[in-house]
C-alpha positions in Angstrom: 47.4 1.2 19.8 50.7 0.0 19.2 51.1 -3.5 20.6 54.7 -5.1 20.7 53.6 -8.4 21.4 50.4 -9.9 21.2 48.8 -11.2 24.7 48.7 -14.6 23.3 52.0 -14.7 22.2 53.7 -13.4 25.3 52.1 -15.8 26.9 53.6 -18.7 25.0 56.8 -17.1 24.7 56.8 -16.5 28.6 55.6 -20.3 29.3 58.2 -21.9 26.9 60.8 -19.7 29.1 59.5 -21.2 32.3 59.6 -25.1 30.7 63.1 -24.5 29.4 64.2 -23.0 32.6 62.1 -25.7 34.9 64.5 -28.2 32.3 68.1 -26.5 31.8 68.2 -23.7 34.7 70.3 -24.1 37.8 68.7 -26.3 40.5 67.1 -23.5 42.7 64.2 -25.2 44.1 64.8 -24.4 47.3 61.3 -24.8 48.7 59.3 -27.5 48.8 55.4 -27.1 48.4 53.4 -30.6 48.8 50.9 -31.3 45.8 53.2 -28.1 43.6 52.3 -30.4 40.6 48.2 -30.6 40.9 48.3 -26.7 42.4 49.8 -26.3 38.6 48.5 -28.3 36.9 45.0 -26.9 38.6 45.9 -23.4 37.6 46.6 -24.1 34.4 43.1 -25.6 33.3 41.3 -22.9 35.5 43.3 -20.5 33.5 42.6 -21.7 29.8 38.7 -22.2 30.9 38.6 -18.9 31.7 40.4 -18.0 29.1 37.6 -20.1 26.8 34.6 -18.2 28.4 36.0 -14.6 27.7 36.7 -15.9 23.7 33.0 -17.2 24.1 31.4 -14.5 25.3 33.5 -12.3 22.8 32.2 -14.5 19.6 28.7 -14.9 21.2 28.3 -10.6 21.1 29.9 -10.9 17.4 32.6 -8.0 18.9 36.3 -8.1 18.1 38.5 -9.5 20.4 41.7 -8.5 18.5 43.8 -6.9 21.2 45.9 -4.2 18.7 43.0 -2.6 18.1 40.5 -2.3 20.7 38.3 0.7 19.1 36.6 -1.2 16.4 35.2 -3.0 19.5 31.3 -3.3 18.4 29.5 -3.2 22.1 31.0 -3.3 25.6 30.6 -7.2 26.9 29.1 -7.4 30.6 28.2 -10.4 31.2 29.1 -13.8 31.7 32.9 -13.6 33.5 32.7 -10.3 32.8 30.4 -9.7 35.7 33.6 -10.6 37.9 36.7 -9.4 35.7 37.4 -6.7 33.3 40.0 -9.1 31.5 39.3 -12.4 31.7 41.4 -13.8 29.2 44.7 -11.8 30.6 43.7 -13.4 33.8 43.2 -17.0 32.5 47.0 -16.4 30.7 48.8 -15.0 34.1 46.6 -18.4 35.8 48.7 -20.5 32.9 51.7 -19.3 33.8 51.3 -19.2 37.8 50.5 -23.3 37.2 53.9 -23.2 35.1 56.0 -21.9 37.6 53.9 -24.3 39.8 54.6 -27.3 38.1 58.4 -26.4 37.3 58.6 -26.2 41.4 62.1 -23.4 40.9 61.1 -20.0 42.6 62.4 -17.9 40.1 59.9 -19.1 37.4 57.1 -16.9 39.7 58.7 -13.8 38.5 57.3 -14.7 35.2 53.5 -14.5 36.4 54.5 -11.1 38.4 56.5 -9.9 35.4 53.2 -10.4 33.0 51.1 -8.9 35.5 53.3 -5.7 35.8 53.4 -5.4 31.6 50.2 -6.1 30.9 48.8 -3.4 33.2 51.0 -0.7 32.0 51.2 -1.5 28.1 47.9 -3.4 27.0 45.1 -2.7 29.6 46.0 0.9 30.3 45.8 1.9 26.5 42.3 -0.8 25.9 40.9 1.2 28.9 41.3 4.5 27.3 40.5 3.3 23.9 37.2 1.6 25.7 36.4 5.2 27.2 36.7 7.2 24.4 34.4 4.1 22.5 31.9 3.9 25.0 32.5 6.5 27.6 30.3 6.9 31.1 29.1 3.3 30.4 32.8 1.6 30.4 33.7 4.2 32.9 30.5 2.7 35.7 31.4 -0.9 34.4 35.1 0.1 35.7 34.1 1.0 38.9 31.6 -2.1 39.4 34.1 -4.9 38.3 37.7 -4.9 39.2 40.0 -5.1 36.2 41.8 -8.6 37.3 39.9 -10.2 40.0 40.3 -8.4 43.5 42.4 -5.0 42.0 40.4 -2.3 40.5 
């Protein structure tokens, strides 16, 4: 699989574009949300501790969790937050940077989140899932339609 950008990376790349916009960008705040600041700041740690207990369970099953090449994946991980998500850590990053755009209170910054969300479907879950088929095939196919690759989406 040919990966651009690593998850992780993005991630940080995307955030430090929402701090420097929340800091240099054109006053656009044109809503006012109270508490923006804990909602953020909220979604931020939910994000990184789920973030934490997909990277646990990962390490715990002694399977790779290297996203370039999900094929050398050792067994298919069930359990834990993987019981409610196909991707937890994706969703603990796109949690990070809805808090972001939270905290940095300019509407544009949720684009960011959306923008993520959109990419990460098409060009790093798509091509995992059909490396994770032809891995582990009928069994990654049933866990698909039992748990919804974010939270509510299948």
């Amino acid at each position: 699989m040919r990966l651009k950008i690593p998850p992780l990376a993005l991630t940080m790349l995307l955030g430090l574009g929402i701090v420097i916009w929340s800091k240099l960008g054109p006053a656009i705040d044109i809503w006012s949300v109270p508490y923006a600041g804990l909602i953020g700041i909220g979604s931020c740690i939910l994000g990184w501790a789920i973030v934490f207990s997909g990277v646990w369970r990962f390490r715990r099953q002694q399977t790779t969790m290297d996203p370039r090449s999900p094929g050398r994946a050792s067994q298919l991980v069930t359990s834990g937050i993987y019981r409610l998500t196909r991707n937890p850590m994706y969703l603990g990053f796109l949690l990070f940077l809805l808090g972001l755009a939270w905290v940095s209170e300019h509407w544009l910054t949720f684009f960011v989140p959306f923008g993520f969300w959109l990419y990460m479907n098409q060009f790093q879950i798509k091509p995992e899932e059909e490396a994770l088929v032809g891995l582990f095939g009928e069994v990654y196919q049933q866990y698909c339609q039992r748990v919804p690759r974010w939270l509510v989406w299948r």
